[in-house]
C-alpha atoms as an extended CHARMM CRD file, in Angstrom:
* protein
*
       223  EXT
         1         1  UNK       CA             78.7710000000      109.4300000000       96.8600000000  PROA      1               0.0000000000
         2         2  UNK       CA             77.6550000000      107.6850000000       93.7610000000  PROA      2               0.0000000000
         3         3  UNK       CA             74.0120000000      105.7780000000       93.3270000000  PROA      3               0.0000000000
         4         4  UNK       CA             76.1480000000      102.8910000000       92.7860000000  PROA      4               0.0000000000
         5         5  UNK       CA             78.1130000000      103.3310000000       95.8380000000  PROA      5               0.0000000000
         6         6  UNK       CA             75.3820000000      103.5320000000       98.4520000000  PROA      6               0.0000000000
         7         7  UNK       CA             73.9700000000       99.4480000000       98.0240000000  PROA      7               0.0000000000
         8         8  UNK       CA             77.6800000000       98.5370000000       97.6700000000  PROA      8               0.0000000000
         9         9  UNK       CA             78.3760000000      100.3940000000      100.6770000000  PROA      9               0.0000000000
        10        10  UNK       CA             75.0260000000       99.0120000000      102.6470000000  PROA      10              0.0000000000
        11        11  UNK       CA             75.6400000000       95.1900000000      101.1720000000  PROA      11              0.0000000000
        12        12  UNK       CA             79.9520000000       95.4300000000      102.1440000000  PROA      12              0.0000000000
        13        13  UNK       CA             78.5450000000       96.2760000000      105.9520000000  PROA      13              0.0000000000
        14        14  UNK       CA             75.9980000000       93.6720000000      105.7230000000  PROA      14              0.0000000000
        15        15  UNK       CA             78.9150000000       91.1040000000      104.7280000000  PROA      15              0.0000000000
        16        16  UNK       CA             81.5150000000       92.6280000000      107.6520000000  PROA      16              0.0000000000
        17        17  UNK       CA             78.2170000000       91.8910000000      110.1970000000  PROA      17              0.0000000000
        18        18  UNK       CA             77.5660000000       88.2360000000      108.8620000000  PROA      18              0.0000000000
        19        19  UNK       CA             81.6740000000       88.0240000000      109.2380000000  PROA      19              0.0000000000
        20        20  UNK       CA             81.9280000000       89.1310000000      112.5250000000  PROA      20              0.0000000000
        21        21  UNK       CA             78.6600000000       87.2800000000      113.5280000000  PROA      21              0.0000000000
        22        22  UNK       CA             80.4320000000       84.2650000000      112.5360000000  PROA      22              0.0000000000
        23        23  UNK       CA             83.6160000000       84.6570000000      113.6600000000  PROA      23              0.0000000000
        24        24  UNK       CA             81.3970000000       85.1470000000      117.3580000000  PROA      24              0.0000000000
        25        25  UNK       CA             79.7630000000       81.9270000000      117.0850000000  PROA      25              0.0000000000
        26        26  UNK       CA             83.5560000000       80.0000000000      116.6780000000  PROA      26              0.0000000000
        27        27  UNK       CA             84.7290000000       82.2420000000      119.4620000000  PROA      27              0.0000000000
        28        28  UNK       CA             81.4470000000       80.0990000000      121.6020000000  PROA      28              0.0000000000
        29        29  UNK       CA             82.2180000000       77.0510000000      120.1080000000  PROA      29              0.0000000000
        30        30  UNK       CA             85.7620000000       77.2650000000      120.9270000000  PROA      30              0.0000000000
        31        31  UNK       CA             84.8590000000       78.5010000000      124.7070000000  PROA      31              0.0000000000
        32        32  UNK       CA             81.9850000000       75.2660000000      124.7460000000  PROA      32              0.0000000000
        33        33  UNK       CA             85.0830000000       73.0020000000      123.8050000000  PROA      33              0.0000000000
        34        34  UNK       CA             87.3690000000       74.4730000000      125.9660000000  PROA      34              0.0000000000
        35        35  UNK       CA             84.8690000000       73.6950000000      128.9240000000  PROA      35              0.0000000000
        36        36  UNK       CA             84.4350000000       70.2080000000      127.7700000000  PROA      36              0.0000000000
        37        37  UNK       CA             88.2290000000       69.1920000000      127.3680000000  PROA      37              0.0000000000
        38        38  UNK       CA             88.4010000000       70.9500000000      130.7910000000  PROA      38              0.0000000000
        39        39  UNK       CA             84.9650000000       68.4050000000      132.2570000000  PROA      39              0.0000000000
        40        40  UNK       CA             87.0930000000       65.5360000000      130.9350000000  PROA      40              0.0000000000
        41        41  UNK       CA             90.2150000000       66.5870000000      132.6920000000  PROA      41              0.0000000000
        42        42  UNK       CA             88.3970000000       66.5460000000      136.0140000000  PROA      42              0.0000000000
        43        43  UNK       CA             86.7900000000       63.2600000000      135.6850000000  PROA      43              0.0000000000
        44        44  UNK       CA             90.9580000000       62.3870000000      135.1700000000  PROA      44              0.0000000000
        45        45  UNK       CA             91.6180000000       63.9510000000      138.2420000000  PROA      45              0.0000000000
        46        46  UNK       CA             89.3740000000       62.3980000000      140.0160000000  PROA      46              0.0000000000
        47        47  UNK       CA             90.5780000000       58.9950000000      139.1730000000  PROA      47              0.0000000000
        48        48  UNK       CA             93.6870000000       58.9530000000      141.2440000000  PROA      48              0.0000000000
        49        49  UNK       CA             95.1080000000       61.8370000000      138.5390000000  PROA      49              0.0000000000
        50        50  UNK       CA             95.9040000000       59.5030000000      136.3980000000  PROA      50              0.0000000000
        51        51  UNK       CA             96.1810000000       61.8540000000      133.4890000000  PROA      51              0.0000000000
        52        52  UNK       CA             96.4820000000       60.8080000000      129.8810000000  PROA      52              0.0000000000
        53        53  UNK       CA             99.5420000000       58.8370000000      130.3160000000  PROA      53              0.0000000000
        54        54  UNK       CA             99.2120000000       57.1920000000      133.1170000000  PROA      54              0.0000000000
        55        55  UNK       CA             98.9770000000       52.9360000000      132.9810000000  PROA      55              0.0000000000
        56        56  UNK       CA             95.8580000000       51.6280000000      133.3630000000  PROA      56              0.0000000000
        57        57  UNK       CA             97.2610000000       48.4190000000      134.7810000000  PROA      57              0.0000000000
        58        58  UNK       CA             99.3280000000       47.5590000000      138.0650000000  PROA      58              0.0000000000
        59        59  UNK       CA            102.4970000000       45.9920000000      138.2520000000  PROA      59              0.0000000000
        60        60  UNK       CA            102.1840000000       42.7930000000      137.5640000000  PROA      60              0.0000000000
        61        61  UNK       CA            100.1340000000       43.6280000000      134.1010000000  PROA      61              0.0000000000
        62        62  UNK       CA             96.4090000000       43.3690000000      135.8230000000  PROA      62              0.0000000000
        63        63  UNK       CA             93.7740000000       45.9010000000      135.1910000000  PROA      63              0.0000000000
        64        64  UNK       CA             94.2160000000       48.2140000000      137.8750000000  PROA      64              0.0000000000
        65        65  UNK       CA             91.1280000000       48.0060000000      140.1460000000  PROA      65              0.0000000000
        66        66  UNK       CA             91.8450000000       51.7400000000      142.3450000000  PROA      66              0.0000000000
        67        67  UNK       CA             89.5400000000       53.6770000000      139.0950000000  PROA      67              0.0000000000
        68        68  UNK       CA             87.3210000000       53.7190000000      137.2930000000  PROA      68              0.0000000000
        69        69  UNK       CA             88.8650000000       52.2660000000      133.4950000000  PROA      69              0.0000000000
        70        70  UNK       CA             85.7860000000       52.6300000000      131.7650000000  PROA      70              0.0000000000
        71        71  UNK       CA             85.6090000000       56.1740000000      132.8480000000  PROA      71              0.0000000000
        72        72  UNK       CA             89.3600000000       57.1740000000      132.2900000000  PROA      72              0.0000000000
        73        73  UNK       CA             89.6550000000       55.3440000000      128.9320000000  PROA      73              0.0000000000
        74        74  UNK       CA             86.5440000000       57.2000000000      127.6500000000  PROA      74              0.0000000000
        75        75  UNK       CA             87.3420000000       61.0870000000      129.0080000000  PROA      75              0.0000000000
        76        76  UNK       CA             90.7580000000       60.2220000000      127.5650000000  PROA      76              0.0000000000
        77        77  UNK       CA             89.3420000000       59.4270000000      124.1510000000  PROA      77              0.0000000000
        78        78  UNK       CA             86.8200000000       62.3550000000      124.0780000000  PROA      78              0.0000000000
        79        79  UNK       CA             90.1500000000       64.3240000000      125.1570000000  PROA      79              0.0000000000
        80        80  UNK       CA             91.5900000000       63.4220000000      122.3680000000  PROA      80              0.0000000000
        81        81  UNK       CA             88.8390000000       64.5750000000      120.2460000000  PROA      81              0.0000000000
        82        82  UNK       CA             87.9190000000       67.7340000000      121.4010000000  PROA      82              0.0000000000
        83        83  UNK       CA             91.6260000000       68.7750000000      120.8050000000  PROA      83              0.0000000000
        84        84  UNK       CA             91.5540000000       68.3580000000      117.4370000000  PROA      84              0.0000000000
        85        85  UNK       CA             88.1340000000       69.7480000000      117.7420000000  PROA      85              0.0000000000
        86        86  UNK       CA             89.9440000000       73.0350000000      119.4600000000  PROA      86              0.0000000000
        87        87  UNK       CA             92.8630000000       73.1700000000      116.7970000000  PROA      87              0.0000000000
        88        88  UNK       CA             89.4890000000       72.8280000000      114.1260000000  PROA      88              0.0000000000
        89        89  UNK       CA             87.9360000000       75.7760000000      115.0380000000  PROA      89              0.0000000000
        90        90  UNK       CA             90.9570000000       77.7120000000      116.1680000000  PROA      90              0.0000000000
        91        91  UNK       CA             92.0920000000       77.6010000000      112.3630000000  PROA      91              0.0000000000
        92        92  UNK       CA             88.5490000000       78.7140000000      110.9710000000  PROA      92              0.0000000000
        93        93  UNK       CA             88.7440000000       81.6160000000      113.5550000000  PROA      93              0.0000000000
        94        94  UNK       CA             92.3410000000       82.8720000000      112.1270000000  PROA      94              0.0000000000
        95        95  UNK       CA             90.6560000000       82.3470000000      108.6570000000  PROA      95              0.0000000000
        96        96  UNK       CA             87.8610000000       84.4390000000      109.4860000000  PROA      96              0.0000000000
        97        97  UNK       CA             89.5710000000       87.0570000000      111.4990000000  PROA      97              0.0000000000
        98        98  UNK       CA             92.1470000000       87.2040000000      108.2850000000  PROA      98              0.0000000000
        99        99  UNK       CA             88.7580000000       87.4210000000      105.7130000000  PROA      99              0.0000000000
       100       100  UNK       CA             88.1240000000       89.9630000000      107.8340000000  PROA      100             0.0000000000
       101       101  UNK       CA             90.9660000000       91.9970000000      108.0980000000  PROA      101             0.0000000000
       102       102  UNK       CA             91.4610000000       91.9600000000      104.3600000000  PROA      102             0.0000000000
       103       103  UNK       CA             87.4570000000       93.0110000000      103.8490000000  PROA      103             0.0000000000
       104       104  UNK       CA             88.6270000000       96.0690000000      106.2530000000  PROA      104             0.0000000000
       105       105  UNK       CA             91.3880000000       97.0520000000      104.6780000000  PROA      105             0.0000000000
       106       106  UNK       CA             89.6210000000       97.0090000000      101.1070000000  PROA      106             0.0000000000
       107       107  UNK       CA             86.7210000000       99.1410000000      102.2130000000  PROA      107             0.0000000000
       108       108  UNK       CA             89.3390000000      101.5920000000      103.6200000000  PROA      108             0.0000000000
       109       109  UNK       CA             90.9160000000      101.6030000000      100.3410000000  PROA      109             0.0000000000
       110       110  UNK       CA             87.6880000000      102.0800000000       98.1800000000  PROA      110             0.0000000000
       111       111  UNK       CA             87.1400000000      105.0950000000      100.8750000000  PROA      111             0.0000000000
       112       112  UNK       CA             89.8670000000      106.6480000000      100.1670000000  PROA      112             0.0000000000
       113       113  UNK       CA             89.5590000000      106.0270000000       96.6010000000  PROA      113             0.0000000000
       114       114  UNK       CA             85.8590000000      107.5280000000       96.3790000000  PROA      114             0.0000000000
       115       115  UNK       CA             86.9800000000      110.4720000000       99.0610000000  PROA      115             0.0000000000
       116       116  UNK       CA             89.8420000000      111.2600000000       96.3310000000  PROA      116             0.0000000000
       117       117  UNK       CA             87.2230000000      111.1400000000       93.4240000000  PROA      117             0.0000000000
       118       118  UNK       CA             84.3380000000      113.3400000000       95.2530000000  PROA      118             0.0000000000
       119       119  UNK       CA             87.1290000000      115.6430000000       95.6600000000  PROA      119             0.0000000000
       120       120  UNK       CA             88.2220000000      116.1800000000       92.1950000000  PROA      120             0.0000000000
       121       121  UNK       CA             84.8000000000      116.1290000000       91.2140000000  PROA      121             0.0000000000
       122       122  UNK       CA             84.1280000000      119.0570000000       93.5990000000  PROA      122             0.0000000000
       123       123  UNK       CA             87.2120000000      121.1510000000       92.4610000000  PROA      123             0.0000000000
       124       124  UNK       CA             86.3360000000      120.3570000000       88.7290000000  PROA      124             0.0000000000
       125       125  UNK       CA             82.5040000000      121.6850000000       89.5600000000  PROA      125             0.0000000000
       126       126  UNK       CA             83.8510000000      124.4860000000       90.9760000000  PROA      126             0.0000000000
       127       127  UNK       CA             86.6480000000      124.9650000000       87.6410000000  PROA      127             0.0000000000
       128       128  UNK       CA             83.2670000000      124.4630000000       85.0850000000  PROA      128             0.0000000000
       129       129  UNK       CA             80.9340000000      126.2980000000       87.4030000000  PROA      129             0.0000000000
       130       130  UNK       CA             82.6260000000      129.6570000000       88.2840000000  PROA      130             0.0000000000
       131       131  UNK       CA             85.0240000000      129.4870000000       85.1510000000  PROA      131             0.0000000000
       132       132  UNK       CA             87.0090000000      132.3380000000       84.8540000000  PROA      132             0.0000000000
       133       133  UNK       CA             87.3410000000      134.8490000000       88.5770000000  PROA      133             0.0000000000
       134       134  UNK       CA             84.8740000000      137.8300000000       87.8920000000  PROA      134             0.0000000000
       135       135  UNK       CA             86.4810000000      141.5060000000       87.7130000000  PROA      135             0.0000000000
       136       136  UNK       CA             85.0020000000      144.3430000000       89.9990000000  PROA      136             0.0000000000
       137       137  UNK       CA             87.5300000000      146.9260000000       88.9080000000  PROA      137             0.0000000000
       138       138  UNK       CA             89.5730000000      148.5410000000       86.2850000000  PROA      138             0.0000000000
       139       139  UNK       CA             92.9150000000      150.1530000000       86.1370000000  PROA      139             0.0000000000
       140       140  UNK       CA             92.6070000000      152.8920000000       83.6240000000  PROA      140             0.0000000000
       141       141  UNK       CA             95.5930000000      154.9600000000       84.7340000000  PROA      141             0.0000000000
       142       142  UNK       CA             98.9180000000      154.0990000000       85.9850000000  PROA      142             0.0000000000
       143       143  UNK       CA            101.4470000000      156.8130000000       86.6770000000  PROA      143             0.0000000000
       144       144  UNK       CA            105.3110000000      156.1750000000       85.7850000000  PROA      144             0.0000000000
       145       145  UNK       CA            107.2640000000      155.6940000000       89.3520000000  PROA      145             0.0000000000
       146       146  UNK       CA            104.2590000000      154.8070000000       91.3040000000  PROA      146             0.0000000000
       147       147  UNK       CA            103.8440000000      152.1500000000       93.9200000000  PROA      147             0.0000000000
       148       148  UNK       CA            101.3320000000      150.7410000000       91.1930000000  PROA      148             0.0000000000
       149       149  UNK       CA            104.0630000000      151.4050000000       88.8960000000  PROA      149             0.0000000000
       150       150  UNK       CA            106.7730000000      149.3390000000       90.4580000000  PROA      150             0.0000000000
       151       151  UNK       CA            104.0260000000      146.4210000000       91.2780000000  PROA      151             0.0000000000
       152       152  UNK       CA            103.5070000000      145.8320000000       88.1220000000  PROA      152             0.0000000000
       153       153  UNK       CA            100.0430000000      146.9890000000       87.6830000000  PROA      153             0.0000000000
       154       154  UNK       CA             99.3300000000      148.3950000000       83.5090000000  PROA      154             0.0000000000
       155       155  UNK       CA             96.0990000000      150.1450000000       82.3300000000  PROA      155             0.0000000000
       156       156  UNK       CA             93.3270000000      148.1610000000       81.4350000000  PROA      156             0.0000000000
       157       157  UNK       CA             93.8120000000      145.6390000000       83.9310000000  PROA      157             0.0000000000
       158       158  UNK       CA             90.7330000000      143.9380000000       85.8290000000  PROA      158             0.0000000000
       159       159  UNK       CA             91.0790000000      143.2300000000       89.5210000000  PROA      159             0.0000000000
       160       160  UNK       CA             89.5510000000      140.2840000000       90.8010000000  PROA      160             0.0000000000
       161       161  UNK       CA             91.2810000000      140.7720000000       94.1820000000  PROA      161             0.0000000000
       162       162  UNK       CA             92.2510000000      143.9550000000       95.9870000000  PROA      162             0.0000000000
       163       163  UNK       CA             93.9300000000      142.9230000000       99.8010000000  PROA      163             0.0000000000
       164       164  UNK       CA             90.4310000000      141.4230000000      101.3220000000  PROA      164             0.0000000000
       165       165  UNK       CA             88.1860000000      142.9580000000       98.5310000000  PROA      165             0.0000000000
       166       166  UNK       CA             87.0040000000      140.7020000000       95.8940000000  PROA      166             0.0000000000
       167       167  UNK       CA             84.0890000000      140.0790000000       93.4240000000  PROA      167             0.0000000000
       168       168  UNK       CA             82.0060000000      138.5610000000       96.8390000000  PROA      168             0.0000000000
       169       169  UNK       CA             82.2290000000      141.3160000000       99.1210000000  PROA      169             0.0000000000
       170       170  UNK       CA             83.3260000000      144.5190000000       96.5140000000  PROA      170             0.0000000000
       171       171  UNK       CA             80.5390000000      147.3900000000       97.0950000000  PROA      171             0.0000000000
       172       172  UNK       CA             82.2960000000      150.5120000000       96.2350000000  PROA      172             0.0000000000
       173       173  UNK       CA             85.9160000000      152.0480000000       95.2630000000  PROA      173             0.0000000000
       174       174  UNK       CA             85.6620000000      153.0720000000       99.1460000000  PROA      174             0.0000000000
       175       175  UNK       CA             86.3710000000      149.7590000000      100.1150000000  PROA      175             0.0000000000
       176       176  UNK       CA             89.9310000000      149.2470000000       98.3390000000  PROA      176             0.0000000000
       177       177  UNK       CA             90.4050000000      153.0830000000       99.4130000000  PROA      177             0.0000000000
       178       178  UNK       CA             89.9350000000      151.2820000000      103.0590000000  PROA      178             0.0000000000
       179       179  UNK       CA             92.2980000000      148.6810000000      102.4620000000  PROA      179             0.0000000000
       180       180  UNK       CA             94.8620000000      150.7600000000      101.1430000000  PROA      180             0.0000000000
       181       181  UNK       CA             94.6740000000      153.1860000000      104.2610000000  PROA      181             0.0000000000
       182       182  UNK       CA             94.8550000000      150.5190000000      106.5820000000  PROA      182             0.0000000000
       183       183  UNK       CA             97.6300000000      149.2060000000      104.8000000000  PROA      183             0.0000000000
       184       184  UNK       CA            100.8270000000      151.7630000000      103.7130000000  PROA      184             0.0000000000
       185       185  UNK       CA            103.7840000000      150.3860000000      104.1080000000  PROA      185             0.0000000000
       186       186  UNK       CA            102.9320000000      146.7060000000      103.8100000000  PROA      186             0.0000000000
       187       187  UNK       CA            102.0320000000      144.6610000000      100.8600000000  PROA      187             0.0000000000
       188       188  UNK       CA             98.8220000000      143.7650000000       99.5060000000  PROA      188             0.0000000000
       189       189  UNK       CA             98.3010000000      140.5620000000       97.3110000000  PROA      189             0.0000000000
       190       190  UNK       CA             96.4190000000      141.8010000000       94.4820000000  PROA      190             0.0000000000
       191       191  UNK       CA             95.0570000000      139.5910000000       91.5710000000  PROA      191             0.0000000000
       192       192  UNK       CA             94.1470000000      140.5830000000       87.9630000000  PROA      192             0.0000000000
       193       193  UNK       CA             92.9350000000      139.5690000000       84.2500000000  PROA      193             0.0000000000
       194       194  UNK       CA             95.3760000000      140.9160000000       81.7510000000  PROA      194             0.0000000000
       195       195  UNK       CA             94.6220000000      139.7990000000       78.1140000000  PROA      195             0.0000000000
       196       196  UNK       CA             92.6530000000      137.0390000000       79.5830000000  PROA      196             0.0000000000
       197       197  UNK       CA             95.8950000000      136.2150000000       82.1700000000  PROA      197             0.0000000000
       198       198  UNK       CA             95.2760000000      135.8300000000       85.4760000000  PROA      198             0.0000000000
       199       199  UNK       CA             98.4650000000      137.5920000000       87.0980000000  PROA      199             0.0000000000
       200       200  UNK       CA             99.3410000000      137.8110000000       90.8610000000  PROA      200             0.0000000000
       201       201  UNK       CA            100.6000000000      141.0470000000       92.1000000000  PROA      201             0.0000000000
       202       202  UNK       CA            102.3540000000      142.4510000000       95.5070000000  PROA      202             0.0000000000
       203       203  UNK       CA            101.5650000000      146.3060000000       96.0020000000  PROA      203             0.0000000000
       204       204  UNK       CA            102.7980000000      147.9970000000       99.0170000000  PROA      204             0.0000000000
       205       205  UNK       CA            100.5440000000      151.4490000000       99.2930000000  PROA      205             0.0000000000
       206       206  UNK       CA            103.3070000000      154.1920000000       99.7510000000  PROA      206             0.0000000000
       207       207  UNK       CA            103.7180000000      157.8010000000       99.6770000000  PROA      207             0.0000000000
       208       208  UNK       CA            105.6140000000      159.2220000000       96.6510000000  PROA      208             0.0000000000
       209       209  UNK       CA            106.1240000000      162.0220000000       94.7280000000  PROA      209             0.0000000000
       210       210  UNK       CA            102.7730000000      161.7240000000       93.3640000000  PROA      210             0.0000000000
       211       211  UNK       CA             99.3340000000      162.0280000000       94.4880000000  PROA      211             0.0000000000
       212       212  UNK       CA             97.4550000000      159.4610000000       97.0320000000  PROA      212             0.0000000000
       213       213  UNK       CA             99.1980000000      155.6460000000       97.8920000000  PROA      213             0.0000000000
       214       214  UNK       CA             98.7550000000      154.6050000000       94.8000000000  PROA      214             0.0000000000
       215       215  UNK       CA             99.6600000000      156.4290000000       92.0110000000  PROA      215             0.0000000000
       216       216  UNK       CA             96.5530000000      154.9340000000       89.8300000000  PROA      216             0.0000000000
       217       217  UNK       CA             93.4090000000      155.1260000000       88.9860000000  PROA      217             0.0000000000
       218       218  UNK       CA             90.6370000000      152.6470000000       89.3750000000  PROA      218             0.0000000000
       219       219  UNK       CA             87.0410000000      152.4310000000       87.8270000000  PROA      219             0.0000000000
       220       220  UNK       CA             84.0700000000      149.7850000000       88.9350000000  PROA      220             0.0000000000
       221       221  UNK       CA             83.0820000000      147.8430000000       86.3830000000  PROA      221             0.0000000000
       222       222  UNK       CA             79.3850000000      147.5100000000       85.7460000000  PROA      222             0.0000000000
       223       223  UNK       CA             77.6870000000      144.1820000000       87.3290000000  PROA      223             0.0000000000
């Protein structure tokens, strides 16, 4: 992660916090409203259920003297305003959770973005820093209708990979004489540098007319 990363990374949570912390709040304001549209319905109730459409006046056109019209006309009224205070605050809570949303999915991106970079940073620190693979070996002998032969392998190549041995763990010529014992008859990946090439080669150990598995000879290379 970059210097400039970290405070945009510690001021984008900050921002997601303050968003959700509002979007909380709304979520109590709507839930306060919601109990006071539902106070007002019960004082409605208790007037006879008259509702919000009943008339307030009797059949011949007279106030209607069975509730309470000071009482219904006003929880009607506040009714009436705390629904558009509901629809109010239900929009700024879609807002919010949309602000939100969108925040989310452009830290995700940036993520993935600075994952990617870190990544091909790594691989090109690891290009500049090791450069070239290291050679442990040396073929200076190949003999004509070898299994080194037919692999491919010429003199003066430098192995960088024998089977499991390479430049890491490569002690001794015993340990590719290991390998290849434990392996005639099936193929071992083996890597070299030829004229500065890097060259991937399949040699399966096998007995021939010649001496050993091989049929080459290999030197250590000074370290």
């Amino acid at each position: 992660m970059s210097d400039e990363e970290g405070p945009r990374s510690e001021d984008s949570s900050e921002a997601r916090a303050a968003a959700v912390s509002d979007i909380q709040e709304l979520m109590r304001r709507k839930e306060e409203i919601e109990a006071q549209i539902k106070a007002n319905y019960d004082v409605l109730d208790g007037q006879k259920g008259v509702g919000m459409n009943e008339p307030l006046v009797d059949c011949e056109g007279y106030p209607r003297a069975d509730v309470d019209l000071y009482q219904v006309r006003t929880a009607r009224h506040n009714i009436i305003c705390l629904q558009n205070d509901h629809k109010a605050v239900m929009k700024q809570v879609e807002e919010a959770l949309h602000r939100l949303h969108a925040r989310d999915k452009e830290k995700q991106a940036r993520d993935v973005a600075e994952a990617r970079r870190e990544a091909l940073s790594c691989q090109l620190g690891q290009s500049e820093s090791h450069g070239p693979p290291l050679a442990f070996a040396k073929v200076n002998a190949v003999s004509p209708g070898s299994p080194a032969s037919f692999a491919g392998l010429q003199v003066d190549d430098e192995i960088v990979e024998f089977g499991s041995v390479n430049t890491q763990n490569f002690q001794s010529l015993q340990n590719i004489g290991s390998v290849v014992q434990h392996s005639e008859g099936k193929p071992l990946n083996v890597t070299v540098i030829r004229k500065g090439e890097k060259h991937q080669l399949r040699l399966v150990p096998t007995r021939w007319a010649g001496k050993g598995l091989l049929g080459c000879n290999i030197v250590p290379l000074p370290r």
